[in-house]
PDB file of N, CA, C and O in Angstrom, chain B, residues numbered from 101:
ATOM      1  N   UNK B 101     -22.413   2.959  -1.269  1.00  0.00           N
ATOM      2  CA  UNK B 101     -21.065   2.474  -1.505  1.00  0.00           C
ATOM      3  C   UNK B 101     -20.093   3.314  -0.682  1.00  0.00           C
ATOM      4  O   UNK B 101     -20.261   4.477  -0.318  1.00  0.00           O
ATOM      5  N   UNK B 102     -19.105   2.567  -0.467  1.00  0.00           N
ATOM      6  CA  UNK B 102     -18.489   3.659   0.702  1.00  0.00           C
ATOM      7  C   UNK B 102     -17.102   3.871   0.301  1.00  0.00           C
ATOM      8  O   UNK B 102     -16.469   2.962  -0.235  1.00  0.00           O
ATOM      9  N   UNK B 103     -16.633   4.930   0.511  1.00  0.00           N
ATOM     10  CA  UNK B 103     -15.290   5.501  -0.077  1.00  0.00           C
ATOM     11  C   UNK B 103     -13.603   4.585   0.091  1.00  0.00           C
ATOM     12  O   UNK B 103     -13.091   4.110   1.105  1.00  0.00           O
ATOM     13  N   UNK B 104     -13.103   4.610  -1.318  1.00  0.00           N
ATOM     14  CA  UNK B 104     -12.007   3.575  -0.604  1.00  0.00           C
ATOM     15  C   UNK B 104     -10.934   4.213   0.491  1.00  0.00           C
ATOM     16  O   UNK B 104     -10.789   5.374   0.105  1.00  0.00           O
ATOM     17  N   UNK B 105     -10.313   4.063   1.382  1.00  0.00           N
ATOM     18  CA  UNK B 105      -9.394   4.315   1.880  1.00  0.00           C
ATOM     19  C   UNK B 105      -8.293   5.062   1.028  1.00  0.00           C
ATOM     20  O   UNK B 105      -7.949   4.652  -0.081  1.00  0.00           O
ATOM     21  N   UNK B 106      -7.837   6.033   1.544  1.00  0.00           N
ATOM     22  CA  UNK B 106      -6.416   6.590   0.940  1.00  0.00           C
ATOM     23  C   UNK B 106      -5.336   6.228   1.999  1.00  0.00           C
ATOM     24  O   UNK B 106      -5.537   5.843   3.151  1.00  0.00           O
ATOM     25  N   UNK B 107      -3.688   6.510   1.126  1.00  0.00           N
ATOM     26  CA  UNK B 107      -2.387   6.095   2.017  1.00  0.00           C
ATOM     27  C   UNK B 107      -2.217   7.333   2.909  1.00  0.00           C
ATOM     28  O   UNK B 107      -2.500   8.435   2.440  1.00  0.00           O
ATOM     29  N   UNK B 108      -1.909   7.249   3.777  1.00  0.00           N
ATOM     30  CA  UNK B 108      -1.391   8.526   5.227  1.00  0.00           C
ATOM     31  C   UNK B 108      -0.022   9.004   4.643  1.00  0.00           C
ATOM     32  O   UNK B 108       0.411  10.123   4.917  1.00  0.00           O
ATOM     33  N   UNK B 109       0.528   8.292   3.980  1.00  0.00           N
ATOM     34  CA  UNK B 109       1.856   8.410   3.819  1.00  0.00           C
ATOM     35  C   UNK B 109       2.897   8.020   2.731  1.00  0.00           C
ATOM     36  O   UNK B 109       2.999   6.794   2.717  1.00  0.00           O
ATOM     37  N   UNK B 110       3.701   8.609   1.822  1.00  0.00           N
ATOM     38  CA  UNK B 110       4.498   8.207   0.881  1.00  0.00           C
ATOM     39  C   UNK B 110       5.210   6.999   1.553  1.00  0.00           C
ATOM     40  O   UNK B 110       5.626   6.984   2.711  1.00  0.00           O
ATOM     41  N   UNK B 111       5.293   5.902   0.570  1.00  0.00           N
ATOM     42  CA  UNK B 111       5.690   4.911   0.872  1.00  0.00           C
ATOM     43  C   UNK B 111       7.475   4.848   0.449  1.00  0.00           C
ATOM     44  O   UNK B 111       8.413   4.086   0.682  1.00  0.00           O
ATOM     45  N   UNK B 112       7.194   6.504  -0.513  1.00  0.00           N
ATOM     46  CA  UNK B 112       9.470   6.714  -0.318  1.00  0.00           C
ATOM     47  C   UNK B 112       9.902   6.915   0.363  1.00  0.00           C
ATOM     48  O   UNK B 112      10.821   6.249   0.839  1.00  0.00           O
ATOM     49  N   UNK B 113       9.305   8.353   0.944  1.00  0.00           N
ATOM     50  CA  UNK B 113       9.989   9.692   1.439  1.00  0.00           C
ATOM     51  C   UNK B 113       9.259  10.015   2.811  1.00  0.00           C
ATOM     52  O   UNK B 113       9.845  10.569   3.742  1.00  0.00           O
ATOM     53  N   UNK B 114       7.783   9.579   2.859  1.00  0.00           N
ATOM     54  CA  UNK B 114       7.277   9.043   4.523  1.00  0.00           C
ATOM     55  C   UNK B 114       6.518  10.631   4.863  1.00  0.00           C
ATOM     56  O   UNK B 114       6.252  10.977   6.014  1.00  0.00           O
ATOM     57  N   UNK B 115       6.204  11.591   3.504  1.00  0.00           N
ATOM     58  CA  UNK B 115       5.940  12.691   3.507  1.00  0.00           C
ATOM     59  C   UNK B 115       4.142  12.228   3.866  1.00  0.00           C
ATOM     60  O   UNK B 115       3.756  11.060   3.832  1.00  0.00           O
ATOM     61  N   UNK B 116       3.421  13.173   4.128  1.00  0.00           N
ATOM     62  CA  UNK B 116       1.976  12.964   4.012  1.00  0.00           C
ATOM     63  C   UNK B 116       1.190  14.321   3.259  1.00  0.00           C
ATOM     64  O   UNK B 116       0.193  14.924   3.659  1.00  0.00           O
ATOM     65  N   UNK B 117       1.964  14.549   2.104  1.00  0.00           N
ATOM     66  CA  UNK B 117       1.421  15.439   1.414  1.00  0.00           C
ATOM     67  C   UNK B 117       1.212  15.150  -0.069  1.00  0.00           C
ATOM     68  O   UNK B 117       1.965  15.563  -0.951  1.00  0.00           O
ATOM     69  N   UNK B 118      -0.155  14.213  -0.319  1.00  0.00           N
ATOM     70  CA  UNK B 118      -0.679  13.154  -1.021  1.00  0.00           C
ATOM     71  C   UNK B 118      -1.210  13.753  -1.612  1.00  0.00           C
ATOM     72  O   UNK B 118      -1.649  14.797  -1.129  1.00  0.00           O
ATOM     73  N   UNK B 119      -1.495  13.382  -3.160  1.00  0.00           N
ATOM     74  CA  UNK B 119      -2.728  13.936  -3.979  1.00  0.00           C
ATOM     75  C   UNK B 119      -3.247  12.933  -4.471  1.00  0.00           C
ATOM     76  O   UNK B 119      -2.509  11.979  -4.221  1.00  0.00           O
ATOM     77  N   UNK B 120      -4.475  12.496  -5.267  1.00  0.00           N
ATOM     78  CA  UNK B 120      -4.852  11.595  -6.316  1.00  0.00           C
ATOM     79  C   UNK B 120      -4.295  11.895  -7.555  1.00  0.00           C
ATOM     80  O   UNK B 120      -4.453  13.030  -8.004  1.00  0.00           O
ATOM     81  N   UNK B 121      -3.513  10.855  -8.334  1.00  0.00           N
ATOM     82  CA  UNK B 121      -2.485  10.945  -9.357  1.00  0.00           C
ATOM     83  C   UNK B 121      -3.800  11.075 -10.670  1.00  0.00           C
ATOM     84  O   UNK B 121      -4.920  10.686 -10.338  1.00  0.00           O
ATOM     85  N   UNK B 122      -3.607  11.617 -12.100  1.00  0.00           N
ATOM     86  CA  UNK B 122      -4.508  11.540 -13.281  1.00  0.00           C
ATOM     87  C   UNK B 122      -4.359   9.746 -13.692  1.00  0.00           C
ATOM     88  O   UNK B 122      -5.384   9.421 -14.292  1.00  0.00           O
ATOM     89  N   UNK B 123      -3.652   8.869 -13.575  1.00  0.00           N
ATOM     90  CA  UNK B 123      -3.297   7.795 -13.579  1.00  0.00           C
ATOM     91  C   UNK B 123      -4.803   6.784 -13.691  1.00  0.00           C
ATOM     92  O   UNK B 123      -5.177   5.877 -14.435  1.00  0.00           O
ATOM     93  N   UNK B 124      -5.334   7.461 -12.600  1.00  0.00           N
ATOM     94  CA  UNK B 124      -6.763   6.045 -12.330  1.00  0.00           C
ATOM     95  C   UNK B 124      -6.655   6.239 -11.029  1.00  0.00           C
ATOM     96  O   UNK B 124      -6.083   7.086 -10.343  1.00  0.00           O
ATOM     97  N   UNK B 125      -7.417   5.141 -10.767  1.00  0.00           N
ATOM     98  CA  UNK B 125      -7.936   3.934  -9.648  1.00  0.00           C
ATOM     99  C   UNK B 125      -6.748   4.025  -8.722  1.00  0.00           C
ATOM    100  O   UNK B 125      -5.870   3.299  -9.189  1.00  0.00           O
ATOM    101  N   UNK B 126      -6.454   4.449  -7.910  1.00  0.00           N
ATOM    102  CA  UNK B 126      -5.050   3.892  -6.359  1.00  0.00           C
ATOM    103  C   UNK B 126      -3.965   4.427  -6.897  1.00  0.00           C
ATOM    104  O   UNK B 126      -2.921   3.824  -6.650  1.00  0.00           O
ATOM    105  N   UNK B 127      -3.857   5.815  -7.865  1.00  0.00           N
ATOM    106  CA  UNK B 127      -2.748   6.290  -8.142  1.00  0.00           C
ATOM    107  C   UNK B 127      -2.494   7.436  -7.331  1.00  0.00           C
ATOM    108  O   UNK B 127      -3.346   8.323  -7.278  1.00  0.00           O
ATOM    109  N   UNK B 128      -1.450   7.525  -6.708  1.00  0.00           N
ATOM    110  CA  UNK B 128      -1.275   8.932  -5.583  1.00  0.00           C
ATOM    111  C   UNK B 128      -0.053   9.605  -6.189  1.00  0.00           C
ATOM    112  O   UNK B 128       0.812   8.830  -6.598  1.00  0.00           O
ATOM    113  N   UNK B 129       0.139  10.708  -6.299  1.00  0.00           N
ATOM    114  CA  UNK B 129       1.832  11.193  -6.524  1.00  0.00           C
ATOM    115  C   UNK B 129       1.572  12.174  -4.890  1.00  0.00           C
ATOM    116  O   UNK B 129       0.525  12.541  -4.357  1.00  0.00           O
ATOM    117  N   UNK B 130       3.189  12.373  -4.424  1.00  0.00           N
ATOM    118  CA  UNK B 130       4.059  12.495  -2.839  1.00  0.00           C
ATOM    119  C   UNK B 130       4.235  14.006  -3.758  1.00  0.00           C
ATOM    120  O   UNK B 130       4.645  13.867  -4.910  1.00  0.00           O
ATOM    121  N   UNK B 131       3.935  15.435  -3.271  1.00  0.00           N
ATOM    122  CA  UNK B 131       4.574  16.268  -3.669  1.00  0.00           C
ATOM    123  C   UNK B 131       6.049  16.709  -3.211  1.00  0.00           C
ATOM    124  O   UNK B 131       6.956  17.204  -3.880  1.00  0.00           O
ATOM    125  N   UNK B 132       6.005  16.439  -2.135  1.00  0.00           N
ATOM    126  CA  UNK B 132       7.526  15.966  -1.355  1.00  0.00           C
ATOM    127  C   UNK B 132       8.501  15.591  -2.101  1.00  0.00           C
ATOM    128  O   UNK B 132       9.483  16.332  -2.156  1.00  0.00           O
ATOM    129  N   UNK B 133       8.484  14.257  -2.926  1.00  0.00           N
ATOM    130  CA  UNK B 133       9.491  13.109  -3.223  1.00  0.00           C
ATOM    131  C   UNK B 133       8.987  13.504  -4.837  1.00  0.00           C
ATOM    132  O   UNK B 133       9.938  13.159  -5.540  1.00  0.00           O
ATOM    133  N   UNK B 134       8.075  13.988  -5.585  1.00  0.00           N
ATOM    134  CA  UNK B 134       7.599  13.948  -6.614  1.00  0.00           C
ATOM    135  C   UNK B 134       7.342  12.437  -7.563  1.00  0.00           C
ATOM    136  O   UNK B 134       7.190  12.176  -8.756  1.00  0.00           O
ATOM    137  N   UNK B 135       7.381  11.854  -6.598  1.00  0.00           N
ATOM    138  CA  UNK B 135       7.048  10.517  -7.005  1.00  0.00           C
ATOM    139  C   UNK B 135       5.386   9.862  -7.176  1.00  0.00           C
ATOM    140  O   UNK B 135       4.416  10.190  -6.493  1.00  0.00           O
ATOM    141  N   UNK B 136       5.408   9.194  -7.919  1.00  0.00           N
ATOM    142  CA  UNK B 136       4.125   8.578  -8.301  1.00  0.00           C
ATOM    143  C   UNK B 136       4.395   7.556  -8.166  1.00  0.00           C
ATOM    144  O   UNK B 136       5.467   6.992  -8.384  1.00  0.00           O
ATOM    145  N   UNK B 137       2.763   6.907  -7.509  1.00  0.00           N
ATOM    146  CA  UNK B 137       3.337   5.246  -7.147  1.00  0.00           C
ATOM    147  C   UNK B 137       1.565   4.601  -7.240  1.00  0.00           C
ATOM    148  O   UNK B 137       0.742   5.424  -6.840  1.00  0.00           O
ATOM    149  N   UNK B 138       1.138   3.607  -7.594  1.00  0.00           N
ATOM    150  CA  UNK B 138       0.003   3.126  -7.299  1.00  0.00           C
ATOM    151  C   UNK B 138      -0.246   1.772  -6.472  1.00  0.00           C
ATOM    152  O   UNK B 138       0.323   0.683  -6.540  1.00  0.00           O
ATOM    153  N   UNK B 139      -1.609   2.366  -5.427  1.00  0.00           N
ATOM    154  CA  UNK B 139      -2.084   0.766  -4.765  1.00  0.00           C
ATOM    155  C   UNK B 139      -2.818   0.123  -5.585  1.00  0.00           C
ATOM    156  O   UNK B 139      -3.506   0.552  -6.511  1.00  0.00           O
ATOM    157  N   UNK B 140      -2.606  -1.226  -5.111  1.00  0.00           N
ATOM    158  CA  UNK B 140      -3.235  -2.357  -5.886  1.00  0.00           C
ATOM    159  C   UNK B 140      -3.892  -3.694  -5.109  1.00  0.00           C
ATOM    160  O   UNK B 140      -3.019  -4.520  -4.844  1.00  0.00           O
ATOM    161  N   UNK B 141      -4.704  -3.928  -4.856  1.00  0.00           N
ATOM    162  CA  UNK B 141      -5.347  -5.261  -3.412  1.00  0.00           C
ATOM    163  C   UNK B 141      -5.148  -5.984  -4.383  1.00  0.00           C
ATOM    164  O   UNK B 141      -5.734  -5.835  -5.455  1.00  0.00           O
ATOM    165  N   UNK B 142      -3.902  -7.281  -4.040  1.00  0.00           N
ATOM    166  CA  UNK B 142      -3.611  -8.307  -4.485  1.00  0.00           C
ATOM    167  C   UNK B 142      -4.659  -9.929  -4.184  1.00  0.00           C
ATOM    168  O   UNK B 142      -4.639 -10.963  -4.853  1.00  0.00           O
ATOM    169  N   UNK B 143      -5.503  -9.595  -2.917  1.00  0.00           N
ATOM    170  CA  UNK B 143      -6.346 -10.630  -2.610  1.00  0.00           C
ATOM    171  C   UNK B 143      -5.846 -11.018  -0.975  1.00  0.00           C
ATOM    172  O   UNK B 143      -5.021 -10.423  -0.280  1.00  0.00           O
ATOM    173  N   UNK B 144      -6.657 -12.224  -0.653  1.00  0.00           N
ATOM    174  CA  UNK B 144      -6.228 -12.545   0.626  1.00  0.00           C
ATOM    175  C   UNK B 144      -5.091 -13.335   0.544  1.00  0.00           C
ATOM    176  O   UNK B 144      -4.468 -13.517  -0.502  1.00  0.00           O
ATOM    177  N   UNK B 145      -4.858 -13.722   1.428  1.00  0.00           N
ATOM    178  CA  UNK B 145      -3.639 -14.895   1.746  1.00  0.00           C
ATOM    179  C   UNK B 145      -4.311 -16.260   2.203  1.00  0.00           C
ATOM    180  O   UNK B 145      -5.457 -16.076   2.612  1.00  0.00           O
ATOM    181  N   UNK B 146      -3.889 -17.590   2.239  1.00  0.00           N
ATOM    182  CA  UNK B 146      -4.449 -17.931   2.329  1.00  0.00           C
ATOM    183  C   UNK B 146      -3.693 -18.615   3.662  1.00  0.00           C
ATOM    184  O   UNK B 146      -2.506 -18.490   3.965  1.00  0.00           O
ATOM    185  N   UNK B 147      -4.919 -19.515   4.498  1.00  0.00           N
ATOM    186  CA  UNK B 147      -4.278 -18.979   5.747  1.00  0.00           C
ATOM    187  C   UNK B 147      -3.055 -20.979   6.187  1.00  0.00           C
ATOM    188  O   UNK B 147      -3.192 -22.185   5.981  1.00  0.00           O
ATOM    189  N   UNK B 148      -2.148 -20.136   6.768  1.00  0.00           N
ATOM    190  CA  UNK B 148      -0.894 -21.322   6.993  1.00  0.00           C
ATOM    191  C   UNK B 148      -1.417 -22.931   7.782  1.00  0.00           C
ATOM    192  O   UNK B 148      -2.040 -23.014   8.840  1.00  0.00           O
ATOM    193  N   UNK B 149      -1.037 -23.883   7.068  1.00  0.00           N
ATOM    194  CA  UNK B 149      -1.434 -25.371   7.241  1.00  0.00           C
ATOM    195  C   UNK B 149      -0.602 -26.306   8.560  1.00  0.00           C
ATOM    196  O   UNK B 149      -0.701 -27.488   8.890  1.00  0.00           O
ATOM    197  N   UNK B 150       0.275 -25.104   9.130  1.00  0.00           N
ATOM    198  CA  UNK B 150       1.011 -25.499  10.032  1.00  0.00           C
ATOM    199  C   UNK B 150       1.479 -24.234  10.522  1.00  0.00           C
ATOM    200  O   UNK B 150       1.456 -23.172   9.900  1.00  0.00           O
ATOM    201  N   UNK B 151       1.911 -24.432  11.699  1.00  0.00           N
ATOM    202  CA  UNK B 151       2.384 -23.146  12.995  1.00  0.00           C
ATOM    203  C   UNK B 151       3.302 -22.697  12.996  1.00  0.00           C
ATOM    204  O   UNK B 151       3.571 -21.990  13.967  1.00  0.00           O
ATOM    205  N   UNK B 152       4.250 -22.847  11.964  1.00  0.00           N
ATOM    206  CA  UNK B 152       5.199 -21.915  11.651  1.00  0.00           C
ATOM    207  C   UNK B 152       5.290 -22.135   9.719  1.00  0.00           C
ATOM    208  O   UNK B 152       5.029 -23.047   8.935  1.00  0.00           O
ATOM    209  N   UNK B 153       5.807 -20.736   9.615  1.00  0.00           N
ATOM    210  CA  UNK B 153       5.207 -20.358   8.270  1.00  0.00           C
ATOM    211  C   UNK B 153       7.030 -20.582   7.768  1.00  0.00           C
ATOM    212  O   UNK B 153       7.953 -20.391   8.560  1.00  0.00           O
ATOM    213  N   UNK B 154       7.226 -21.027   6.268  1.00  0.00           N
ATOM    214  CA  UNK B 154       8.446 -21.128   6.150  1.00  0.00           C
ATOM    215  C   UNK B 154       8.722 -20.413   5.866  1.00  0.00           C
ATOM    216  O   UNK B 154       8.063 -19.740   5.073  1.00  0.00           O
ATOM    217  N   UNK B 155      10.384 -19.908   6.503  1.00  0.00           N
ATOM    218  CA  UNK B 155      10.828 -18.413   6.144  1.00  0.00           C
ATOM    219  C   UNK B 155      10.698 -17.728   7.320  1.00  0.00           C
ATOM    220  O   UNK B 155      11.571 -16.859   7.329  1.00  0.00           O
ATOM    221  N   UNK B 156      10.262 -17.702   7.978  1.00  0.00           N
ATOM    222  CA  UNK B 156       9.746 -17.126   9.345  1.00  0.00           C
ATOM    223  C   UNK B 156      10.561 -18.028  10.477  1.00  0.00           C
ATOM    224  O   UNK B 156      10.675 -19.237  10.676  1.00  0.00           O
ATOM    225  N   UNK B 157      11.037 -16.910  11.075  1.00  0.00           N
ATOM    226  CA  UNK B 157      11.261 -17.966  12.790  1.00  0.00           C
ATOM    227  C   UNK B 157      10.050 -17.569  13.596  1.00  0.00           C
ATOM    228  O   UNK B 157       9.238 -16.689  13.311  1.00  0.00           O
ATOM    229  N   UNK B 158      10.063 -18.328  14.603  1.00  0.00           N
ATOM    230  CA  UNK B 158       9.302 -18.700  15.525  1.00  0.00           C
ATOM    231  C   UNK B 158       9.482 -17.356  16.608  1.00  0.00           C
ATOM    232  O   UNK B 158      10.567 -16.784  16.508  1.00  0.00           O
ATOM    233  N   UNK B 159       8.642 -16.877  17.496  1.00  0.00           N
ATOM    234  CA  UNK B 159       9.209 -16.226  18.414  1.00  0.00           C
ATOM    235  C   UNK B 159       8.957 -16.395  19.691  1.00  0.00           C
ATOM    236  O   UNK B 159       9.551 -15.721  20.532  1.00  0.00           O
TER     237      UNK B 159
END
């Protein structure tokens, strides 16, 4: 089984001085920002039925 990925970077304060939070599963606290924050994989997307996506301009 192979190890999950960790974040490079606080997603507040943009610090990279990360720990694993007591929280669980994808919990990190930023000693920087003292913030705690957790990841979560929401799933795929599913993929667009036409060539421009609404909400989106074109480029």
């Amino acid at each position: 089984m192979s190890e999950r990925a960790a974040p490079f970077f606080c997603p507040y304060c943009g610090d990279e001085d990360l720990r694993p939070n007591e929280q669980g599963h994808g919990a990190w606290e930023c000693a920087a920002c003292s913030r705690a924050f957790q990841l979560k994989f929401l799933g795929l997307l599913a993929p667009a039925t036409s060539g421009n996506t609404p909400g989106r301009e074109e480029i």
